[in-house]
N, C-alpha and C positions, 0 to 999 in steps of 0.2 A: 412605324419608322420610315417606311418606302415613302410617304408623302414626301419628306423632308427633304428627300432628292430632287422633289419637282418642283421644288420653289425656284424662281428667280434668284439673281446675289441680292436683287436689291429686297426682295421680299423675306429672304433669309435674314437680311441687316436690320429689319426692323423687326422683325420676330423677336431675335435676341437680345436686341434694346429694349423690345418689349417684355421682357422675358417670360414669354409664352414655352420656349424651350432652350434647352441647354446649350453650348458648343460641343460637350460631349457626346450629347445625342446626335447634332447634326453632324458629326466627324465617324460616328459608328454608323450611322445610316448609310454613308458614303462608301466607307472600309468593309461594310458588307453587298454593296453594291457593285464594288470593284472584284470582291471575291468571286461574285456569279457571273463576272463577266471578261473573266480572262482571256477564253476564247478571242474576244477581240484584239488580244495583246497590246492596248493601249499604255498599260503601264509596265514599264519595264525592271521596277524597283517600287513595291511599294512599301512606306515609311508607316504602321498602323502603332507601333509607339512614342515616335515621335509625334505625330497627330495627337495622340490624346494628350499625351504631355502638353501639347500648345496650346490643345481645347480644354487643358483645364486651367491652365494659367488666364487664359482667355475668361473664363466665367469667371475665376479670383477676380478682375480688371473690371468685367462689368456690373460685378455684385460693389465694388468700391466707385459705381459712377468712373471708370476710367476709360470707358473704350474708346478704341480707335476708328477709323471710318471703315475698317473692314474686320471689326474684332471677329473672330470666333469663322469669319469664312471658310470652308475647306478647298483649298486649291490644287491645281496638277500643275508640275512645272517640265516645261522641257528639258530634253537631257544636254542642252547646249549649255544652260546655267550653272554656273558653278555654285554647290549647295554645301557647305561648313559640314564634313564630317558625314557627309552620305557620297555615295559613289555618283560621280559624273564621268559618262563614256564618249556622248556623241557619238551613240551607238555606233563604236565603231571598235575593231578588234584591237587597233595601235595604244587605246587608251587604257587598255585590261580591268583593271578594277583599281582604276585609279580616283582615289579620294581625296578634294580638294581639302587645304584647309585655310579656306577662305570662305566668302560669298559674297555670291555677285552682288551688284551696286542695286540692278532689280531687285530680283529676292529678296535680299536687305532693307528696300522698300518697304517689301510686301511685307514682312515677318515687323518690320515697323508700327506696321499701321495694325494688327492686331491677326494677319493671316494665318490657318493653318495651313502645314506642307502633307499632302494625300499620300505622295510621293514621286518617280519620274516618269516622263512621259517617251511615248520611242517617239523617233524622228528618223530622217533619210540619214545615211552615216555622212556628216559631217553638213548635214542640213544639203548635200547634194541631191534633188532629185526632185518629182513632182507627183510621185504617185506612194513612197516612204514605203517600198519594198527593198530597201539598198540598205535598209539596216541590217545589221550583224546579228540582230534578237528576231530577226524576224519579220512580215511583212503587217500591217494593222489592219482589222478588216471593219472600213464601213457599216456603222448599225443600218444602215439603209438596205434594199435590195428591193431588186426591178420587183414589179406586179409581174407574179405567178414563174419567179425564178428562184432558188437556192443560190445560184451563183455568188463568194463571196466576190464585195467590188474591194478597191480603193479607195480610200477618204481625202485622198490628194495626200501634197506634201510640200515641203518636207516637214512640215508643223502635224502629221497626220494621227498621232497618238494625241494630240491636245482637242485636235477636231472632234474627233471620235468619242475622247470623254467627256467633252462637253453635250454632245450630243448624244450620247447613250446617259448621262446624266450621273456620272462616274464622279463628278466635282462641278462646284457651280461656275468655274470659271476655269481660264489656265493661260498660260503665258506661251508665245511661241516669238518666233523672229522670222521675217520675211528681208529676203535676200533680192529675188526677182519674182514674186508670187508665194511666196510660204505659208502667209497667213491667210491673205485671200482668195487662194482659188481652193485649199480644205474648208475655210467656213462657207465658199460658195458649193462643194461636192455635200456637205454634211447637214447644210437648212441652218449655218448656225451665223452670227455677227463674229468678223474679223476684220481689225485696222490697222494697218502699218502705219504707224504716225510719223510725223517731217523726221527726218534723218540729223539726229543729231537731237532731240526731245527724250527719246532716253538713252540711260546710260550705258553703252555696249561694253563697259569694266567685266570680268569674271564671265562673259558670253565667250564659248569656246568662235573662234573668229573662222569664219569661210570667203568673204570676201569685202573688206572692212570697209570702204567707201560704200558699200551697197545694202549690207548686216541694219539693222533693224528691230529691235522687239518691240512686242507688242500684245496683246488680249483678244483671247473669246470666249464668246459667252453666247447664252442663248435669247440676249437681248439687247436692244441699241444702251437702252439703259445701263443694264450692266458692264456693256463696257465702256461708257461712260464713266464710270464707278470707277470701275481696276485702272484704265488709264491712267487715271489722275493719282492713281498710289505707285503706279509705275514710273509716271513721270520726275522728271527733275534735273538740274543743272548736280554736274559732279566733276569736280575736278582730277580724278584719276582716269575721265577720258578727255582726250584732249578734243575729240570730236562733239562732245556734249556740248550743248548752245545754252547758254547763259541768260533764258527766258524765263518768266513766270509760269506757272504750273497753272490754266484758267481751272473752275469748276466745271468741269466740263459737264457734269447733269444737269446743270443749270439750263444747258440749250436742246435739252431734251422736252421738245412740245413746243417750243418756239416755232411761232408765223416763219412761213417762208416765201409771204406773197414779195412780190417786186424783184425775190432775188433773180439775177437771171444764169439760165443751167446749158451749158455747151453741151453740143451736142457734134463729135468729132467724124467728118465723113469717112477718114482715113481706119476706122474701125469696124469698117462694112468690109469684114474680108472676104475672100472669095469660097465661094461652097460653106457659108454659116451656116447651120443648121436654121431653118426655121421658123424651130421653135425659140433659137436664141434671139432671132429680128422680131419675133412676136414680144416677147417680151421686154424685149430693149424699149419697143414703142409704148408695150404698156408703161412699162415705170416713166417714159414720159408723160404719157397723159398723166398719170397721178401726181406726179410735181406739178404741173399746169392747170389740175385740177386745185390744188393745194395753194391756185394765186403766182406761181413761178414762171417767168418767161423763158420760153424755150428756142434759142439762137444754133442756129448752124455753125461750127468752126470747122479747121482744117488745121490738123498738127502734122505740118506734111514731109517731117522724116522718122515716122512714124515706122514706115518700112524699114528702115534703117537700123531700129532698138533692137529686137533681139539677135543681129548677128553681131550688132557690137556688142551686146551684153554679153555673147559665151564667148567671146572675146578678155572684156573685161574681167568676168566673174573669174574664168580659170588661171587667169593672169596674178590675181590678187590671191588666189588659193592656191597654187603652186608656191608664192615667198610663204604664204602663210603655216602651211602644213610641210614648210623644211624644217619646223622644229619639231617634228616629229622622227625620232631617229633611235630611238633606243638606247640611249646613252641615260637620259636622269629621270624618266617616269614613262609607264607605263610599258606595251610588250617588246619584248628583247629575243632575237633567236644569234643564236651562236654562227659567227662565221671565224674561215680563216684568219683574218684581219680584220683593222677597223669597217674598210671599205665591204668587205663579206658581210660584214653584221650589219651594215645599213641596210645593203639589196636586200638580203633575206628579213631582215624587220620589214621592210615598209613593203616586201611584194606581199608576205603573210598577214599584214594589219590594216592593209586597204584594200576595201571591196573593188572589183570593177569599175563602177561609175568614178568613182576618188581618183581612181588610177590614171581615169578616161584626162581626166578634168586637171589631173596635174601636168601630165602630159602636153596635152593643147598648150595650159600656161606657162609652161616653161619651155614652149615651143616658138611662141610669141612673145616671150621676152627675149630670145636669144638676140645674137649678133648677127645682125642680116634681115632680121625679121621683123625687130623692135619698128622702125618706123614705118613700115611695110603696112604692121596688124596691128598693134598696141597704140601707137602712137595717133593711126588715122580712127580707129575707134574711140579715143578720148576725145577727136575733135568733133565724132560724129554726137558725141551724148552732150557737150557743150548746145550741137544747134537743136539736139532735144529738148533740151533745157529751154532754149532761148523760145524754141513756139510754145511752153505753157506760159512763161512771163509774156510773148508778144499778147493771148489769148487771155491774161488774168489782168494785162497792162488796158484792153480795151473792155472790161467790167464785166467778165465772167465772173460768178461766186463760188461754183464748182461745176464738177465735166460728168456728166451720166454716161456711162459704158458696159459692154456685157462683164461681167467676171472670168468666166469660160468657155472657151468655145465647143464644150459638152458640159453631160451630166458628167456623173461619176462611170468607169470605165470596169472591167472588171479587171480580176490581180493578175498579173503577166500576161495581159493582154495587150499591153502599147511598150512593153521590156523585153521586145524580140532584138534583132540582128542590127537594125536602125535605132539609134538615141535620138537621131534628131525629131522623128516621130513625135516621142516624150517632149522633147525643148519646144515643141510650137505649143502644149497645153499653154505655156508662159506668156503668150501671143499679145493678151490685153493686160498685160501686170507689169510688168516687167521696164516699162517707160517709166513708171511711175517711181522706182527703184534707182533708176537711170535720172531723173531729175533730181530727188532726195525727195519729191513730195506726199501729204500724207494720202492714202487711200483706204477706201471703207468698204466691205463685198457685206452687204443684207439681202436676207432670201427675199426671191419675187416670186418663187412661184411651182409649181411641179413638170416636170419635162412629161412624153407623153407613159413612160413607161413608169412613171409614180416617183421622179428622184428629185431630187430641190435641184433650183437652177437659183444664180445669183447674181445682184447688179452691182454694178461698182462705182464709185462717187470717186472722184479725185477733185482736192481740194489746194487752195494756197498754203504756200509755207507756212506753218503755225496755227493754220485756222481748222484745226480739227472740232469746234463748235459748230460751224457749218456746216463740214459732214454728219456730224451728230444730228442735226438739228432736218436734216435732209434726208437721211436714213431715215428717222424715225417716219417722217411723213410716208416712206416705201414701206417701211413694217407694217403703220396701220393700218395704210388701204390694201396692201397684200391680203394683211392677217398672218398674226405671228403662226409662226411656223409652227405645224402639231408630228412635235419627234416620232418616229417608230414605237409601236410597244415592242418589249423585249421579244429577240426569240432564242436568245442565247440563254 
């Protein structure tokens, strides 16, 4: 049964079309794979009757010729999704053991198209953070670990429970959202494929919200292909977000193997930061020679307020999560502590139900919106991510296809080792993501390679609005000549 874990999604998908094996089987293989590996606290709720429940309605569907493009799959979902009748927290104490009774516009997708739910995954509490030690359940520990250290690391964040089981092989796929980095710099700490796609591709309905112009879901997996695959069950136009865009859903595997001679790939000087490691300029260049080898012309750009992104962005992000997380208050769901008065029972809910970093990040935002402040911080930061925006259209206006960049400016770190006295420490991990966030555009982090202490390092593809084929198709050219990434064996 352990084989069944190391399949691909896409190999898994045709196993079960072929039906070489059951949904039941591959959802028990899973549900005992998750049991021996709690230790990593990847999942924070797991669902192992509901799964077989799905896995078997699943095989009823494919034994009548009914399946879907992802029947009988076993998935991990994050705990930002709102899931019908299973507890969603955003791992965070304000939300207690509150059970939606809805499901998000995602999920709904996924459970669509023939998916089973493994169950939830931890995240940073309230998707704040970049290393997913600020959850309430706990921090997630990296299947990875340096050559000839115990040390546990971080898997990044705040998607870090999705990274982790995708790459300890806990589920063959799983859903995360990237805000400024969430998706992409855990599949780049963990060896595994993560894409934040154009803003506004899927549907942020039923996604517990942290900072909604910025919010994002998206898939990883342990292959270009597979998240190919999930994507395009993720995706779609939905009218219960008013931010969802009103495009065609492509096939996205279809551009998995596709030529990418002639395309041409920027190459941003403004991402040679100071004191890079390396080993990160070592391989930035390699993954260009491997497009270049692959027929790709490689052009110089300059996106030059580039310096500028991430202090507008902790600008922005805590601006948006400060209006956001004032419906969090004790009053119609979730944790309630008793005060004097109305006013008593807010302070003490919300000092008791948000961690630190929450607290941090509300703070700022509602520091920055104030009177006096607004066009001071809030207002000249909006103007600043407009001229963000404007140098990837000037750059995509003069026939870039997509932009090669590091994903992180390290490997994976160890746990409370960058969550001392200074946050800002933590916010520069965000360094090369986080523009990406700041334009709406989509980006893709696929492993390139091992740092020297044995950790995956990742490269990052940023593409035009809606052309998530291209990154697809660009990736893959980086997976094959890398060599797909060979996960850790267990030592948990």
């Amino acid at each position: 049964m352990a084989e069944l874990t190391r399949l691909t999604l896409a190999e898994a998908r045709d196993g079960l079309r072929g039906k070489k094996f059951s949904a039941r089987e591959i959802a028990d293989a899973h549900l005992s794979a998750i049991e021996k590996a709690r230790v990593l606290n990847a999942y924070i709720l797991e669902t192992p009757d509901r799964a077989r429940a799905m896995a078997a309605d699943s095989d009823a569907r494919i034994a009548k010729g009914e399946a879907g493009p992802l029947e009988g799959i076993p998935l991990g979902i994050k705990d930002l999704f709102a899931t019908e009748g299973v507890r969603t927290t955003a791992c965070s104490k304000i939300l207690g053991n509150f059970i939606p009774p809805y499901e998000s516009s995602v999920t709904a997708n996924l459970w669509r198209d023939g998916a089973v739910l493994l169950g939830k995954l931890n995240n940073d509490e309230f998707a704040m953070g970049s290393s997913n030690d600020t959850s309430c359940f706990g921090p997630v520990q990296n299947p990875w670990r340096r050559r000839g250290s115990n040390a546990p690391l971080v898997p990044g964040g705040s998607s870090g429970g999705s990274a982790t089981a995708v790459a300890a092989h806990l589920c063959l796929g799983a859903t995360g959202t990237d805000t400024g980095g969430s998706i992409r710099q855990p599949a780049a700490f963990t060896g595994t494929v993560g894409i934040k796609p154009t803003y506004g591709r899927c549907s942020r309905w039923g996604v517990v919200a942290f900072a909604s112009s910025l919010d994002q879901a998206g898939p990883f997996t342990r292959t270009v292909r597979d998240a190919a695959i999930l994507l395009r069950s993720m995706s779609g136009h939905d009218p219960k977000d008013s931010t969802s865009v009103d495009v065609g859903v492509p096939d996205f595997e279809t551009a998995v193997g596709k030529s990418i001679k002639g395309r041409k790939i920027g190459i941003p000087k403004e991402y040679r930061v100071p004191n890079m490691p390396t080993e990160i300029e070592k391989l930035w260049l390699q993954g260009a020679e491997w497009l270049k080898a692959a027929g790709a012309e490689l052009v110089d750009i300059s996106l030059p307020h580039t310096k500028y992104a991430l202090p507008a962005y902790y600008i922005v992000a805590p601006a948006e999560a400060s209006s956001n997380l004032a419906r969090y208050d004790g009053v119609r769901y979730g944790l309630r502590e008793d005060g004097a008065n109305i006013v008593g029972m807010y302070e003490k809910t919300r000092s008791a139900g948000f961690g630190p970093e929450v607290q941090r990040r509300v703070l700022i935002g509602t520091y920055v919106l104030s009177a006096g402040y607004y066009d001071a911080y809030y207002l000249r930061a909006q103007k600043v991510r407009t001229l963000i925006k404007r140098d990837f259209e000037t750059v995509f206006a003069d026939g870039v296809d997509a932009i090669l960049t590091p994903a992180t400016p390290s490997s994976a770190f160890a746990i409370g080792e960058k969550a001392g006295a200074d946050p800002v420490e933590m916010y520069l991990n965000d360094i090369f993501t986080v523009t990406v966030n700041m334009a709406g555009l989509p980006g893709i982090s696929v492993p390139g390679g091992l740092d020297e202490h044995g950790l995956p390092l990742g490269l990052q593809l940023i593409g035009r609005p809606f052309d998530e084929e291209t990154l697809f198709s660009t990736a893959e050219v980086i997976e094959r000549a890398a060599g797909r990434m060979k996960l850790p064996e267990p030592w948990w």
